[in-house]
C-alpha positions as CSV (number, residue, x, y, z in Angstrom):
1,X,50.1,33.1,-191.6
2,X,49.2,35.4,-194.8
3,X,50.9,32.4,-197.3
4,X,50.1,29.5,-195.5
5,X,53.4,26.9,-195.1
6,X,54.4,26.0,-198.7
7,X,54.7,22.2,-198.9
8,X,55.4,19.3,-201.2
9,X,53.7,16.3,-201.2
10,X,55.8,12.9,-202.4
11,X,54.1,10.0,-203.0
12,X,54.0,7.6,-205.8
13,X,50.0,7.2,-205.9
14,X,48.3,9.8,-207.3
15,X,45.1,9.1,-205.3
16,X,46.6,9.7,-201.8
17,X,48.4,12.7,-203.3
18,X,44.9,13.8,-204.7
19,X,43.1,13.5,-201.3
20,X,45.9,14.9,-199.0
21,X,45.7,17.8,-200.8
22,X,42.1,18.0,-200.5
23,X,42.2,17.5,-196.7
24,X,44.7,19.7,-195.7
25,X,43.7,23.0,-193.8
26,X,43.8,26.0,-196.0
27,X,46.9,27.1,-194.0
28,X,49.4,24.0,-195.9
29,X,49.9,25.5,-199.2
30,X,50.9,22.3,-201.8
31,X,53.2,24.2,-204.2
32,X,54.4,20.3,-206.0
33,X,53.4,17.3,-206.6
34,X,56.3,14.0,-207.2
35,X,55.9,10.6,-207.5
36,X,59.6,8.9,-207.6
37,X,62.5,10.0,-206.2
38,X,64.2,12.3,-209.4
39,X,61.2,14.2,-209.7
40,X,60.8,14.8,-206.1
41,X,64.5,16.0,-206.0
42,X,63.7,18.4,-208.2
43,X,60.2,19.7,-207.6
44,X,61.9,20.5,-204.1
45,X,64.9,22.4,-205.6
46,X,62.4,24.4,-207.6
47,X,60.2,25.0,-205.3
48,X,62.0,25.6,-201.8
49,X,59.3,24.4,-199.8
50,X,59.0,24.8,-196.1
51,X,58.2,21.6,-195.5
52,X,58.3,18.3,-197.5
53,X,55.7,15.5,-196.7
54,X,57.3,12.6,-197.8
55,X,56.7,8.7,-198.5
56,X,59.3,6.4,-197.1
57,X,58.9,3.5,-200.1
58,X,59.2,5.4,-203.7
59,X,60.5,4.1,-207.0
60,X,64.0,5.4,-208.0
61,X,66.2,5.0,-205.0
62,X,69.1,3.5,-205.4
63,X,72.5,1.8,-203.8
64,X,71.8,0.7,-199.8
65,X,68.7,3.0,-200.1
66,X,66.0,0.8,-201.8
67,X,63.2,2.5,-199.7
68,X,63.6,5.5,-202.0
69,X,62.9,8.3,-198.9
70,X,66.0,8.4,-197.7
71,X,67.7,9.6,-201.2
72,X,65.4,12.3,-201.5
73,X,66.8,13.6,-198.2
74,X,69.8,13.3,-199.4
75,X,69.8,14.3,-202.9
76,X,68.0,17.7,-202.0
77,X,71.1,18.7,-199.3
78,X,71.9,21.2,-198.6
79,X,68.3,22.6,-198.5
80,X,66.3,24.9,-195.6
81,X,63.0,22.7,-196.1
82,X,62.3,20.1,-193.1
83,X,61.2,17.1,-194.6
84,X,58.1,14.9,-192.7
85,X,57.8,11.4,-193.4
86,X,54.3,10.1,-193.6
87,X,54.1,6.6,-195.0
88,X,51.3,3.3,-194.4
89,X,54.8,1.9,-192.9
90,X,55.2,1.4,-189.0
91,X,58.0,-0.8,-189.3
92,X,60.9,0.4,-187.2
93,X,63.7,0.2,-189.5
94,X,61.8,2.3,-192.0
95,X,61.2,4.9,-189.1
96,X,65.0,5.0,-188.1
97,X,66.4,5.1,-191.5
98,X,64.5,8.3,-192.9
99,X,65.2,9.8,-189.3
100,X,68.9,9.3,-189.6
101,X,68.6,10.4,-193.0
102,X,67.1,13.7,-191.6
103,X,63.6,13.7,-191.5
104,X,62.1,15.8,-188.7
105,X,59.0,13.5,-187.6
106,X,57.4,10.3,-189.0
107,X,53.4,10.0,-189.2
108,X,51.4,7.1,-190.8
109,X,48.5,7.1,-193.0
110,X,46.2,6.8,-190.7
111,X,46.7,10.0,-189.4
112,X,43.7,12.8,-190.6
113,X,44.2,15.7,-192.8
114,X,43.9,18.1,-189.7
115,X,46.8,15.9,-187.9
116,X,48.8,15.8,-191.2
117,X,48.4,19.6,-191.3
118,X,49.1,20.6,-187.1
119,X,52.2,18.1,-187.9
120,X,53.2,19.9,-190.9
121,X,53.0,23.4,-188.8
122,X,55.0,22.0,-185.9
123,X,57.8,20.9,-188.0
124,X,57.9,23.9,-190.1
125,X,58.2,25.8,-186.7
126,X,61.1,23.4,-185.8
127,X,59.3,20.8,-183.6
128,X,59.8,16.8,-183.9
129,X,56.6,15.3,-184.5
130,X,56.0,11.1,-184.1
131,X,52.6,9.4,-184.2
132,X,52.8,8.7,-180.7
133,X,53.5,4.2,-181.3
134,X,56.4,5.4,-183.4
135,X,58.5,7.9,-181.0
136,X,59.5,3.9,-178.9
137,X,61.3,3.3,-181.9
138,X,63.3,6.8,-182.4
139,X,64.6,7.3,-178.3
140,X,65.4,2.8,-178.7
141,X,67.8,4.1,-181.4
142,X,68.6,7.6,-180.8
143,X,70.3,8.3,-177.1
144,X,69.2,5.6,-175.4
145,X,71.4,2.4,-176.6
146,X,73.9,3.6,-173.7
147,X,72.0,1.6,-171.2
148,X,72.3,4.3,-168.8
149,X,69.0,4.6,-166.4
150,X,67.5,8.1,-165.4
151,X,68.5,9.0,-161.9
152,X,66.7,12.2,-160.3
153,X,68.3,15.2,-161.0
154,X,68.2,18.9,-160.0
155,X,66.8,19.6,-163.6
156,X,64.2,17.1,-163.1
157,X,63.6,17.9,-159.2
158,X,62.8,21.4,-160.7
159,X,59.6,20.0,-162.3
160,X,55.9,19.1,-160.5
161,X,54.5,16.0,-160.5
162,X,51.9,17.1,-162.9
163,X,54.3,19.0,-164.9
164,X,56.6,15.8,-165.6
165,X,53.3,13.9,-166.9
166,X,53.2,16.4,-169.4
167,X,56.9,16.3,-170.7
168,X,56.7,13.0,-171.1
169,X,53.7,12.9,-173.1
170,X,54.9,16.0,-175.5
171,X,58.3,14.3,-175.8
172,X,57.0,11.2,-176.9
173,X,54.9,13.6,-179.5
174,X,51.6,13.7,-178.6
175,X,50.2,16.7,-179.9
176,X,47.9,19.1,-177.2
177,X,45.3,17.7,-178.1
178,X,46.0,14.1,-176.9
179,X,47.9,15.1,-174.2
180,X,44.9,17.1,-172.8
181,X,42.7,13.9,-172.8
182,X,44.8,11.6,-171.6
183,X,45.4,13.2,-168.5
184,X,41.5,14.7,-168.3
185,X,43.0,18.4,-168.3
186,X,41.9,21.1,-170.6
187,X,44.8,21.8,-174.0
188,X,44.7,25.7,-172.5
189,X,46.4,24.0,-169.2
190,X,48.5,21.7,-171.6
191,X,50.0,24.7,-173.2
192,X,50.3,26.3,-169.9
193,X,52.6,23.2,-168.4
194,X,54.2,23.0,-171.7
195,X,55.8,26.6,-171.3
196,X,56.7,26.2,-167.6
197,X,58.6,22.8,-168.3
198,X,60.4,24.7,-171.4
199,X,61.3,27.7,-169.5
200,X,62.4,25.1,-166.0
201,X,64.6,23.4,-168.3
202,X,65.7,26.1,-170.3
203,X,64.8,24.7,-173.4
204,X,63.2,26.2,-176.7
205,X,60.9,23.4,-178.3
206,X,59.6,20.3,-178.3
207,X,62.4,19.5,-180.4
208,X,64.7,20.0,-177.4
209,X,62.7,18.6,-175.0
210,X,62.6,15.4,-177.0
211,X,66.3,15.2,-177.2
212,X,66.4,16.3,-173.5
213,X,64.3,13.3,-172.3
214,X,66.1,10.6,-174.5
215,X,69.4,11.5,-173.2
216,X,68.4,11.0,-169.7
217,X,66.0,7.6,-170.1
218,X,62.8,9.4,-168.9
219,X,60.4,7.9,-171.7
């Protein structure tokens, strides 16, 4: 990609902001900076960014959102940039509430700049991306509170063995990478599954595939 993927980073400590930006690939383009919700809200409608990496807890939210995230979300709509929480917080309620907000995935801190930057790729392409401890918390609130248990289908039947292990995995959002060593196969084969499963289901991303699994209890 010629311009890299243009991206704001929100966070109210200037450190972290400093060495994100440092450790990002040379792909992830940081067009803004913002430390509170106002300023983010408008760095992002000046700057249109592709994607917005964005803290959950910043100062400046207000009414039932305290956390601060969630009004950013809000207070940039209606906007084309995908917004991709990544916060110290693994606490559930903060992952559900800038999810229903709109945020398209939810990494922690701990992840490193080259996660940070495959995440920031795959959402800007329209994926879901969860650090894979957090993606419980999204399919226990998101499709799966109907208490309805996955029964074999023709869809799934449609599947190998080898080819559901890797659905699973990718759903949940693993990234290749992770995927290819827990199951002791190389990311080339990942990639290969990952297409056959897509075109099986007749699906167009992980996005879909995520959404695809909640509904029918398979995580």
């Amino acid at each position: 990609m010629a311009d890299g993927i243009r991206v704001v980073v929100v966070d109210d400590h200037s450190i972290f902001r400093s060495g994100l930006r440092a450790d990002l690939d040379a792909s992830v383009d940081v067009v803004g900076e913002a430390a509170d919700v106002p300023s983010a809200i408008a760095m992002i409608r000046e700057t249109q960014p592709d994607v917005v990496l964005l803290d959950v807890h910043l100062p400046g939210g207000s009414g039932e959102d305290a956390t601060g995230g969630e009004s950013v979300i809000r207070g940039c709509a209606p906007t084309s940039s995908r917004f991709l929480a990544l916060s110290v917080s693994d606490a559930a309620a903060d992952v559900v509430r800038v999810i229903r907000a709109g945020a398209r995935g939810y990494i922690t801190k701990g992840s490193s700049g080259t996660e940070v930057s495959r995440a920031v790729h795959a959402v800007a392409d329209g994926d879901a991306v969860f650090s894979p401890r957090l993606a419980g918390f999204v399919l226990d609130a998101f499709g799966a509170v109907s208490g309805e248990t996955a029964t074999a289908s023709d869809e799934l039947d449609r599947l190998s063995t080898r080819e559901q292990e890797v659905m699973r995995l990718i759903a949940r959002g693993y990234a290749y990478k992770e995927v290819a060593a827990e199951l002791f196969i190389s990311i080339k084969t990942v990639e290969t599954h990952v297409s056959a499963v897509l075109r099986k289901l007749q699906l167009s991303s992980r996005h879909e595939l995520t959404v695809w699994a909640t509904e029918r209890r398979l995580l």
